[in-house]
N, CA, C and O atoms as a GROMACS GRO file, in nm:
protein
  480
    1UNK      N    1   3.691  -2.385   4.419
    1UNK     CA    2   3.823  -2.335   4.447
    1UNK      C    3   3.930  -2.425   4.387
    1UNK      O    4   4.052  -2.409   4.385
    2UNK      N    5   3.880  -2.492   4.354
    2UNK     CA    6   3.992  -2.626   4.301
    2UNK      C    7   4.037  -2.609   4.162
    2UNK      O    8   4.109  -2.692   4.108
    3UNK      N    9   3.995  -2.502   4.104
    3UNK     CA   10   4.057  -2.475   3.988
    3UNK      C   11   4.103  -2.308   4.007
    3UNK      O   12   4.155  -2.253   3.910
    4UNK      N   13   4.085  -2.246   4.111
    4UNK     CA   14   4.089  -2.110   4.077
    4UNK      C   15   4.208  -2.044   4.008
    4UNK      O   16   4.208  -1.923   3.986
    5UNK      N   17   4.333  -2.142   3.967
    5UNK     CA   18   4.432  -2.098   3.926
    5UNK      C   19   4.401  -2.067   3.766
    5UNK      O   20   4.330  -1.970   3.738
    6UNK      N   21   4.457  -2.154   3.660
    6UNK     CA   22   4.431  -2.108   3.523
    6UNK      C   23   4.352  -2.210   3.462
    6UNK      O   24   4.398  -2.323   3.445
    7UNK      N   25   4.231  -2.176   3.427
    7UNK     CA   26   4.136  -2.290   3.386
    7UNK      C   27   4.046  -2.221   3.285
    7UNK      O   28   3.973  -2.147   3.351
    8UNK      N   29   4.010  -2.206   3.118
    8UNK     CA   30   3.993  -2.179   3.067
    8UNK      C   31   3.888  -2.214   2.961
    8UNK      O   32   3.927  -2.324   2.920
    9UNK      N   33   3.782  -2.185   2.896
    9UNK     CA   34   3.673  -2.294   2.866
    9UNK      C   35   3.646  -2.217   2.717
    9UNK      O   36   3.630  -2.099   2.684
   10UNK      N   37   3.649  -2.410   2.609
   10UNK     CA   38   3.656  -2.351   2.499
   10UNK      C   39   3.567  -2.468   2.433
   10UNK      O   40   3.530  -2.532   2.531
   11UNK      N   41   3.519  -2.521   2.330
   11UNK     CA   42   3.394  -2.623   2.329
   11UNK      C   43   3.478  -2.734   2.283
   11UNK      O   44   3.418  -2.812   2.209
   12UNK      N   45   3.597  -2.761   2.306
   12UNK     CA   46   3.638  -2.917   2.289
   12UNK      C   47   3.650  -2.954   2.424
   12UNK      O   48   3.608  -2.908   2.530
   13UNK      N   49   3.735  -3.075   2.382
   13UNK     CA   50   3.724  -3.166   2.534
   13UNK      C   51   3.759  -3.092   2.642
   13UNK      O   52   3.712  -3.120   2.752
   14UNK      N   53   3.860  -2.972   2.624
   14UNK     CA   54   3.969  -2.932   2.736
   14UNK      C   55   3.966  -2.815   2.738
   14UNK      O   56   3.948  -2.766   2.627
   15UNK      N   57   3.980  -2.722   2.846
   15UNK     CA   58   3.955  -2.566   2.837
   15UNK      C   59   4.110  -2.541   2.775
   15UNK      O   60   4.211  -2.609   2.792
   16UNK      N   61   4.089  -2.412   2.694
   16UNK     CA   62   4.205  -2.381   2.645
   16UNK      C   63   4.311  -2.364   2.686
   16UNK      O   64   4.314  -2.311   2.796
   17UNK      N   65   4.464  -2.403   2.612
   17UNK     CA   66   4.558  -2.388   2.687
   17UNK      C   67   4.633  -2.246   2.653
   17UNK      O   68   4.755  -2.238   2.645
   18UNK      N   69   4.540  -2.130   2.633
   18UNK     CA   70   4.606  -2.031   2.554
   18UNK      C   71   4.688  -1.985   2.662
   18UNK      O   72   4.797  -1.935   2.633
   19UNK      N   73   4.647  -1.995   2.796
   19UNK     CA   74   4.705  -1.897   2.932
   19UNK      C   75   4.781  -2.016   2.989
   19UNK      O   76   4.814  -1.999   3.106
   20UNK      N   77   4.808  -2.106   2.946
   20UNK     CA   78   4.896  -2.274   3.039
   20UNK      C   79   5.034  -2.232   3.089
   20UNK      O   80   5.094  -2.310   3.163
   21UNK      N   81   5.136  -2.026   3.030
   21UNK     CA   82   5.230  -2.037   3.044
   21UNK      C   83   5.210  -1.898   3.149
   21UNK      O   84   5.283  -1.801   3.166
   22UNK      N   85   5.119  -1.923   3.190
   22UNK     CA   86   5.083  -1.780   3.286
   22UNK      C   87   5.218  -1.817   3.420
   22UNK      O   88   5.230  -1.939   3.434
   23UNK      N   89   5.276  -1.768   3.477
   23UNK     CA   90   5.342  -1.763   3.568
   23UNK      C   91   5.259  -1.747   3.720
   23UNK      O   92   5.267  -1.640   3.779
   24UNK      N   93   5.192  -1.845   3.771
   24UNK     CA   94   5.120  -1.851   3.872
   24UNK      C   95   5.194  -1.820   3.984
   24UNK      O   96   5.125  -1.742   4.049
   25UNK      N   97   5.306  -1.841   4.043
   25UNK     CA   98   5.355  -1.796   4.112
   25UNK      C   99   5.407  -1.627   4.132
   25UNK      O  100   5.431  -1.556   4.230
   26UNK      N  101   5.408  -1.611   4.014
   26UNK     CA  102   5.405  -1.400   4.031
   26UNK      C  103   5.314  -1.382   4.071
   26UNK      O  104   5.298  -1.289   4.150
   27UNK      N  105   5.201  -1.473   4.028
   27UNK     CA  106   5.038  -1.422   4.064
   27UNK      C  107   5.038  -1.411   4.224
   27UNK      O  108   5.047  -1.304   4.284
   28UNK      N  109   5.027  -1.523   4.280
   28UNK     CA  110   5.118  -1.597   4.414
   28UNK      C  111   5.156  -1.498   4.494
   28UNK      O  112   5.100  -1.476   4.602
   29UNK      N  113   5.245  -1.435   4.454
   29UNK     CA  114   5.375  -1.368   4.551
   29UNK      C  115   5.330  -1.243   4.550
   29UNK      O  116   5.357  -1.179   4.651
   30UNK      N  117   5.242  -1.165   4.430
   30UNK     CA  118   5.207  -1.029   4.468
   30UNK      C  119   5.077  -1.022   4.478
   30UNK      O  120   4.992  -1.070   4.404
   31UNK      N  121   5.059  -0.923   4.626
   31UNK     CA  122   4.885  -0.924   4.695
   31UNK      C  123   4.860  -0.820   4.621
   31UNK      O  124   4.741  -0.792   4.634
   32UNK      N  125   4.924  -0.733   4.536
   32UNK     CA  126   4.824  -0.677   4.407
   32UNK      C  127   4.744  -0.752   4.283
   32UNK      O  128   4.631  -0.732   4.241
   33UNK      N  129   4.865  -0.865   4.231
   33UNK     CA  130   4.777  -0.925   4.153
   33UNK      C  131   4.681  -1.042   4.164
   33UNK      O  132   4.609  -1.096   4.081
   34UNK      N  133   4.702  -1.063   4.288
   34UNK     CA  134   4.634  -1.138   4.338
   34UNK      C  135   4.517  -1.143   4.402
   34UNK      O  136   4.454  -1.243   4.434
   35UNK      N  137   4.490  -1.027   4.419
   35UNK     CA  138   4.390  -0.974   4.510
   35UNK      C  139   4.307  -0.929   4.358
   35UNK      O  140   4.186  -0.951   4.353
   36UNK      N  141   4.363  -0.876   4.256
   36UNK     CA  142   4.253  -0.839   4.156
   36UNK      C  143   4.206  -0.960   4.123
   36UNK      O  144   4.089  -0.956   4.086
   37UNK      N  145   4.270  -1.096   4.122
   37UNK     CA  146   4.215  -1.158   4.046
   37UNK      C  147   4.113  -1.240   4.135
   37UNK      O  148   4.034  -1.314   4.075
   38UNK      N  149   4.107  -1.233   4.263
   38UNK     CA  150   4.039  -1.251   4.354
   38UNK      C  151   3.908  -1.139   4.304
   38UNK      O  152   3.802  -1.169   4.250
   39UNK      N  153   3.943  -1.044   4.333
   39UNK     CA  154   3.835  -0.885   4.323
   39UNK      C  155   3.732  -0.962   4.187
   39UNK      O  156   3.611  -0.987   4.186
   40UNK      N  157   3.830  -0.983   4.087
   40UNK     CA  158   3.722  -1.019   3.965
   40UNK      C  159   3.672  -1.129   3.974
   40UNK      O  160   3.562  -1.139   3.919
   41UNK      N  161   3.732  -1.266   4.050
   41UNK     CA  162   3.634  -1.377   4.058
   41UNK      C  163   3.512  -1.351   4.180
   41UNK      O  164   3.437  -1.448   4.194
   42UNK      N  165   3.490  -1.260   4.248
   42UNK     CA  166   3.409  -1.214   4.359
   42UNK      C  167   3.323  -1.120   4.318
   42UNK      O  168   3.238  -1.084   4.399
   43UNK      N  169   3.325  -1.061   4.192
   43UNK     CA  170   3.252  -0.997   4.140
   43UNK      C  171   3.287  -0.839   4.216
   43UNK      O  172   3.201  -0.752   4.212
   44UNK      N  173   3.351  -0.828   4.249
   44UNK     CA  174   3.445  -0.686   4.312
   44UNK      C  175   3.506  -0.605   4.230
   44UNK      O  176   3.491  -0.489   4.267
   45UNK      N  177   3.581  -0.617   4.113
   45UNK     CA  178   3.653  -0.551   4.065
   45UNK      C  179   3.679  -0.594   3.944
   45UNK      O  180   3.669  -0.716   3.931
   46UNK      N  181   3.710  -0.534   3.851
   46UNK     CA  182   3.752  -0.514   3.676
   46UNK      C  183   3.764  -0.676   3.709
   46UNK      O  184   3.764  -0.729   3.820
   47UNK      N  185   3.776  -0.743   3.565
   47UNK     CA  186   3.898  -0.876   3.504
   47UNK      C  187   3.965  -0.845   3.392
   47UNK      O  188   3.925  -0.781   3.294
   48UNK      N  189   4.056  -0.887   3.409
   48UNK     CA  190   4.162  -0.876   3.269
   48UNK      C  191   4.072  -1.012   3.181
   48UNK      O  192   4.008  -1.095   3.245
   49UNK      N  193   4.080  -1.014   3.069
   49UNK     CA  194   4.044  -1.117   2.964
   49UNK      C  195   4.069  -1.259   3.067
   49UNK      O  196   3.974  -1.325   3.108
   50UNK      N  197   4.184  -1.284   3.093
   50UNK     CA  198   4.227  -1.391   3.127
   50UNK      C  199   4.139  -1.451   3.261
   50UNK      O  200   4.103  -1.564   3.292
   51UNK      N  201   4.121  -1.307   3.328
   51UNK     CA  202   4.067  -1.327   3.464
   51UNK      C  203   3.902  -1.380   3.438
   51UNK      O  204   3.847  -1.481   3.482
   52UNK      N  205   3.851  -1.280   3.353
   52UNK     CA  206   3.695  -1.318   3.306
   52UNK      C  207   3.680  -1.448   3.258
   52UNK      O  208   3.584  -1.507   3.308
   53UNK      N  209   3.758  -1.520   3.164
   53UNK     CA  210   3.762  -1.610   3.109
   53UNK      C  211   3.763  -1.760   3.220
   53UNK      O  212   3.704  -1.866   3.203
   54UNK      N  213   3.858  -1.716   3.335
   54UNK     CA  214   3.847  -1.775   3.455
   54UNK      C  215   3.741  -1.793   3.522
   54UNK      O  216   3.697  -1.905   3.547
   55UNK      N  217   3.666  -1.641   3.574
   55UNK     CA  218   3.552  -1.622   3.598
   55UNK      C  219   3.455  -1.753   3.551
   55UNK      O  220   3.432  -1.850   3.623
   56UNK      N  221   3.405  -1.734   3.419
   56UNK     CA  222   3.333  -1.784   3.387
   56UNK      C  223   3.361  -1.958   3.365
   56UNK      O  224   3.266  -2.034   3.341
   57UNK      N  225   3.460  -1.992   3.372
   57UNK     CA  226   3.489  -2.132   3.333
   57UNK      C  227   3.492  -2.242   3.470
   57UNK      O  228   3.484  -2.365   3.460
   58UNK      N  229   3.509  -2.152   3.618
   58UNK     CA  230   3.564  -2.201   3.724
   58UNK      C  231   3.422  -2.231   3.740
   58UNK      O  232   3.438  -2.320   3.824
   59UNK      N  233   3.313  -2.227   3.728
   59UNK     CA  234   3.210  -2.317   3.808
   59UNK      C  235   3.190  -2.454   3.718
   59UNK      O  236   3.139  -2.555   3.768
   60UNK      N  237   3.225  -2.450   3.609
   60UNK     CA  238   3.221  -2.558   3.545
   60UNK      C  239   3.331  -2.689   3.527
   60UNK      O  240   3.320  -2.790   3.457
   61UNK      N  241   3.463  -2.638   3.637
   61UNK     CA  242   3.578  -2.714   3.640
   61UNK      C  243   3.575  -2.787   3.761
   61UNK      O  244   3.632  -2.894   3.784
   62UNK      N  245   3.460  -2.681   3.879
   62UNK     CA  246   3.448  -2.751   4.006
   62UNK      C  247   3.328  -2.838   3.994
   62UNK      O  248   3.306  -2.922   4.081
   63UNK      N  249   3.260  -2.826   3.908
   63UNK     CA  250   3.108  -2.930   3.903
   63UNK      C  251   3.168  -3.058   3.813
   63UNK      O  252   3.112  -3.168   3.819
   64UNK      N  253   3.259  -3.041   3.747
   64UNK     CA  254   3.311  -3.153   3.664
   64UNK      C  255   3.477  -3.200   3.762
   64UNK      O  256   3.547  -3.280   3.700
   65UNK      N  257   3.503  -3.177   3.829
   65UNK     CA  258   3.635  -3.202   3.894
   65UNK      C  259   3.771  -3.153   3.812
   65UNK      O  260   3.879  -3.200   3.847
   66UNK      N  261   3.765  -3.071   3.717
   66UNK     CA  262   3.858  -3.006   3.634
   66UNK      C  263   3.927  -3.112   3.538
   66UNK      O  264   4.047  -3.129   3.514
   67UNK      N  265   3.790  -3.190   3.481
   67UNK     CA  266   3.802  -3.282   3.366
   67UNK      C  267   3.872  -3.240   3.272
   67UNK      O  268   3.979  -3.286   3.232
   68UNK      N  269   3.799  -3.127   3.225
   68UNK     CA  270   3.870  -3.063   3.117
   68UNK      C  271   4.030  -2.978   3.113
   68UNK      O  272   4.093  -2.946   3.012
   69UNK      N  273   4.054  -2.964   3.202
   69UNK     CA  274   4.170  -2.919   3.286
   69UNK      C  275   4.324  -2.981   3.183
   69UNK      O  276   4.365  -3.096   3.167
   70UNK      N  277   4.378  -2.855   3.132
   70UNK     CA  278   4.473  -2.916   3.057
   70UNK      C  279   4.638  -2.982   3.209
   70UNK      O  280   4.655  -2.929   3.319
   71UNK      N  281   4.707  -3.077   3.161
   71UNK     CA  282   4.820  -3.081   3.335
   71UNK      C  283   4.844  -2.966   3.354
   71UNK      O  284   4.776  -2.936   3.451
   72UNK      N  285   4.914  -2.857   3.313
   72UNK     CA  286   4.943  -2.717   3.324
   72UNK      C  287   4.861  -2.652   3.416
   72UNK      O  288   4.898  -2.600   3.522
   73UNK      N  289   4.721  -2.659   3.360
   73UNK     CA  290   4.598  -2.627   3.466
   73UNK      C  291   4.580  -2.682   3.613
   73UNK      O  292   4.581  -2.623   3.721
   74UNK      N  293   4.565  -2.800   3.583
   74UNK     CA  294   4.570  -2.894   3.732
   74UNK      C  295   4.660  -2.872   3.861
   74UNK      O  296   4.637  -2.872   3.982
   75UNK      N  297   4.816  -2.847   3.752
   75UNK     CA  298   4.914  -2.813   3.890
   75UNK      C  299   4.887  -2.684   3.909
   75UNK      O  300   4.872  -2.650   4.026
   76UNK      N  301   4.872  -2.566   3.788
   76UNK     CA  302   4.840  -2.504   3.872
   76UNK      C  303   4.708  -2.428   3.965
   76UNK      O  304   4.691  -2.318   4.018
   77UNK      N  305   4.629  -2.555   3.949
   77UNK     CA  306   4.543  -2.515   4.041
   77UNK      C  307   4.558  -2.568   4.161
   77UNK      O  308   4.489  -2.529   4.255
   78UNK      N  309   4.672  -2.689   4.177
   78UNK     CA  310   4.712  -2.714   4.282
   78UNK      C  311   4.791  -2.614   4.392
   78UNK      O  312   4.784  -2.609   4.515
   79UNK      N  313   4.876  -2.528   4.282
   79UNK     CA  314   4.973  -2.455   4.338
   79UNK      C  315   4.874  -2.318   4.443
   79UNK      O  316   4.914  -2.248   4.535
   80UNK      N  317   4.760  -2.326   4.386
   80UNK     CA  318   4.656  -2.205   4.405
   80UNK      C  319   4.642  -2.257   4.520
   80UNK      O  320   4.709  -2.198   4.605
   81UNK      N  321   4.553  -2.389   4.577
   81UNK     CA  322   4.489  -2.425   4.653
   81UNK      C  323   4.553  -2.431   4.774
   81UNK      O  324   4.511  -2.410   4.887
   82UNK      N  325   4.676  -2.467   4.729
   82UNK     CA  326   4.804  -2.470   4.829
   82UNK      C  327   4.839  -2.356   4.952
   82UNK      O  328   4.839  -2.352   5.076
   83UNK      N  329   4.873  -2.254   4.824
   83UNK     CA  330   4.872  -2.091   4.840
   83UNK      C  331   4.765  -2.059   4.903
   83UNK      O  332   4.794  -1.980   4.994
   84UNK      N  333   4.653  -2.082   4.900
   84UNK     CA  334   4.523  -1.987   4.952
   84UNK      C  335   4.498  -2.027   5.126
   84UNK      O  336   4.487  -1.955   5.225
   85UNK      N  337   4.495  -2.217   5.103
   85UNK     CA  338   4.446  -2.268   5.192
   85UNK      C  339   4.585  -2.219   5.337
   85UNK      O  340   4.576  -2.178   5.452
   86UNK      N  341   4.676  -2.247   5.262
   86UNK     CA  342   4.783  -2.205   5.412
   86UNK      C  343   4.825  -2.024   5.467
   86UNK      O  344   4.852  -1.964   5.571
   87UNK      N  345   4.808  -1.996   5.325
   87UNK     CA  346   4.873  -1.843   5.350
   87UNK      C  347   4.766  -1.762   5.321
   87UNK      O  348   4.778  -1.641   5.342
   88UNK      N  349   4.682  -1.796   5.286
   88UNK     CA  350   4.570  -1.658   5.238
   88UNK      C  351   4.428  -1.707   5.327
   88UNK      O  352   4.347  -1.646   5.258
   89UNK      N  353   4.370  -1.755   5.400
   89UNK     CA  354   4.307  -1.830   5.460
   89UNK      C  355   4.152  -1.773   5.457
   89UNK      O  356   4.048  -1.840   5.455
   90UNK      N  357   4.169  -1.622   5.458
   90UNK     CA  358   4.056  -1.527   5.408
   90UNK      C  359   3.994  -1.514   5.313
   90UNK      O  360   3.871  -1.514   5.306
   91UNK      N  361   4.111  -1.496   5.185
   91UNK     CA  362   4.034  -1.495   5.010
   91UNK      C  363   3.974  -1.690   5.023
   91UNK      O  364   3.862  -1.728   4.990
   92UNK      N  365   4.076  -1.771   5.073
   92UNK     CA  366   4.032  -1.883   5.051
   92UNK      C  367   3.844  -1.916   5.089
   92UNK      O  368   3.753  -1.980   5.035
   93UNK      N  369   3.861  -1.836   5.202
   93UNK     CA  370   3.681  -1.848   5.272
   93UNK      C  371   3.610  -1.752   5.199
   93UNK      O  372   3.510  -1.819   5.171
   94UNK      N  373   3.587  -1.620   5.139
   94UNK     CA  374   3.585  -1.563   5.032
   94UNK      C  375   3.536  -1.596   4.929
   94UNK      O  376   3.435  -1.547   4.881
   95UNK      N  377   3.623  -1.711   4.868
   95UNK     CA  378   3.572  -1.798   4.753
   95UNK      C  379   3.483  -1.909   4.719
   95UNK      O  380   3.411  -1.935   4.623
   96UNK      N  381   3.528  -2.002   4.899
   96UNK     CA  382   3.440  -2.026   4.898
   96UNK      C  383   3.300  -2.034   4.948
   96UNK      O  384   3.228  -2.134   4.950
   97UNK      N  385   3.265  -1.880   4.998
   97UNK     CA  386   3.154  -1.837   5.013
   97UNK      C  387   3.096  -1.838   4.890
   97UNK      O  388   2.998  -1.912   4.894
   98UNK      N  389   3.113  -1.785   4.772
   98UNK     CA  390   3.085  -1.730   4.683
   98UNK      C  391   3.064  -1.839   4.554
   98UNK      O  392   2.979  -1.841   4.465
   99UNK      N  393   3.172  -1.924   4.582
   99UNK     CA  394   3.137  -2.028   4.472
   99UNK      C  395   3.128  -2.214   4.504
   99UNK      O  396   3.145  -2.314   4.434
  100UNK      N  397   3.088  -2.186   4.664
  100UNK     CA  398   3.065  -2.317   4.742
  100UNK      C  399   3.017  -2.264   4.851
  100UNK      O  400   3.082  -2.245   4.954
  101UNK      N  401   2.837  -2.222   4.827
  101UNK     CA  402   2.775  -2.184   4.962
  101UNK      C  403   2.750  -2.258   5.019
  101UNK      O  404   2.732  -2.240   5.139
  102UNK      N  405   2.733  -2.395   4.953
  102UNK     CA  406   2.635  -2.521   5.016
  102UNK      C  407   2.723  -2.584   5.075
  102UNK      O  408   2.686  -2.654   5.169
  103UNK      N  409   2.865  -2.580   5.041
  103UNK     CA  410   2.979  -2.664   5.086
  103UNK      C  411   2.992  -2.776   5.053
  103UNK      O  412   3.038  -2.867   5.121
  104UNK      N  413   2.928  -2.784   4.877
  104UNK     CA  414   2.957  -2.915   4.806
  104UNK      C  415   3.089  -2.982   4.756
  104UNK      O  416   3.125  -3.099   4.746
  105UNK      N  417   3.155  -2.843   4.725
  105UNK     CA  418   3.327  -2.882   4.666
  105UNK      C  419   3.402  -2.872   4.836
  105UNK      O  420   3.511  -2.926   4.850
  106UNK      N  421   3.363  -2.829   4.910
  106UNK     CA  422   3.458  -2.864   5.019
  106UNK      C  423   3.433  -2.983   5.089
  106UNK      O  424   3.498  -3.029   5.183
  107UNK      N  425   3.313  -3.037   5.022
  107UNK     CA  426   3.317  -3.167   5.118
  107UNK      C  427   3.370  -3.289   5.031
  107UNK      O  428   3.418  -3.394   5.074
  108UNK      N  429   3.347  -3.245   4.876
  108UNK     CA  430   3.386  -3.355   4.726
  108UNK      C  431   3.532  -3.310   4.743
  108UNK      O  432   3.596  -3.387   4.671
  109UNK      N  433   3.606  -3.234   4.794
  109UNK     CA  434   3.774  -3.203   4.783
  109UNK      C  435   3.811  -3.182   4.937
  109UNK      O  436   3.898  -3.105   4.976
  110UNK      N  437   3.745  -3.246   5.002
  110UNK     CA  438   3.786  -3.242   5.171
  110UNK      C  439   3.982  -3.328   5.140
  110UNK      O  440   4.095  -3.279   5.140
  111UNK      N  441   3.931  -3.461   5.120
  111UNK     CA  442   4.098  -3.528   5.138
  111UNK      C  443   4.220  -3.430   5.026
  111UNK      O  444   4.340  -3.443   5.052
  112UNK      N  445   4.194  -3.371   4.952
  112UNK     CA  446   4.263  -3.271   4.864
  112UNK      C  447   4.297  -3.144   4.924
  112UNK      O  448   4.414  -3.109   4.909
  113UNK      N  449   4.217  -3.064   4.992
  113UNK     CA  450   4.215  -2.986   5.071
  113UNK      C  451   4.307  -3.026   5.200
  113UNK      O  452   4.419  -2.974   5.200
  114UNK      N  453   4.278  -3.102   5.295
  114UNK     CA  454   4.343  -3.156   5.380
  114UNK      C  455   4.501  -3.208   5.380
  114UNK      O  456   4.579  -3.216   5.476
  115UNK      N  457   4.518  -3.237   5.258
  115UNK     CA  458   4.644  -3.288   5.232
  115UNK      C  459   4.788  -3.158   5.174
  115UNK      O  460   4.911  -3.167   5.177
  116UNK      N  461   4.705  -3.062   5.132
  116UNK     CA  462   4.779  -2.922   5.130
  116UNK      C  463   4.782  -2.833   5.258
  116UNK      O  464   4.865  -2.742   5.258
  117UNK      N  465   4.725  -2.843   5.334
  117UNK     CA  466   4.728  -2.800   5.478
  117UNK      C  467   4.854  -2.809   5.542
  117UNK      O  468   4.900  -2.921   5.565
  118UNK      N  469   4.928  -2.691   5.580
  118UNK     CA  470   5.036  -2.714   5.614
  118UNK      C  471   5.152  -2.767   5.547
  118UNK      O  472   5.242  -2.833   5.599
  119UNK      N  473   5.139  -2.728   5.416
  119UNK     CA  474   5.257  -2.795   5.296
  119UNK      C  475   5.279  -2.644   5.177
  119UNK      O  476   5.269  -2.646   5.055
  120UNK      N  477   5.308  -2.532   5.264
  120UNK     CA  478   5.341  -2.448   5.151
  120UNK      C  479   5.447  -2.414   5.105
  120UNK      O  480   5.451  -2.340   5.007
   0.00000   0.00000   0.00000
């Protein structure tokens, strides 16, 4: 979950920054687009390019700590984590059902997690 915002994977050091000017907060504010892009990382519903591209890159940003993560990416996967963990609390468990069954990234991003709690 720690990257679910814009995180993109391309074979250099850093996932691409083709999507770095995506407006995460429209994403944010409307439970239509937000919910698709939820639907497509859950394997629920269509992805737009951008979303698939997500799809596929987000297990490799949470097993590496979003090394490759351009700053653009980072905040806004901060801004995501933020968003999910206080106001969306459902997709947040959702996700990480789905892409932390074992509860490895919630226990490697417990003080990260914890520290957006109540800060939206």
């Amino acid at each position: 979950m720690a990257c679910v915002a814009v995180t993109w994977a391309r074979p250099e050091s850093t996932y691409t920054d083709k999507w770095d000017n995506i407006n995460v907060d429209e994403i944010l504010e409307s439970n239509r687009l937000l919910k698709g892009y939820v639907d497509c990382l859950l394997g629920k519903g269509r992805c737009t390019p951008d979303g698939k591209a997500l799809k596929e890159t987000l297990p490799d940003a949470l097993e590496h700590e979003c090394v490759k993560c351009t700053g653009k990416q980072k905040s806004g996967a901060d801004e995501v984590i933020r968003h999910l963990v206080n106001k969306r609390p459902d997709l947040w468990k959702e996700l990480a059902v789905k892409y932390d069954p074992d509860n490895i990234y919630q226990a490697r991003y417990k003080d990260k997690i914890d520290a957006v709690k109540g800060s939206a």
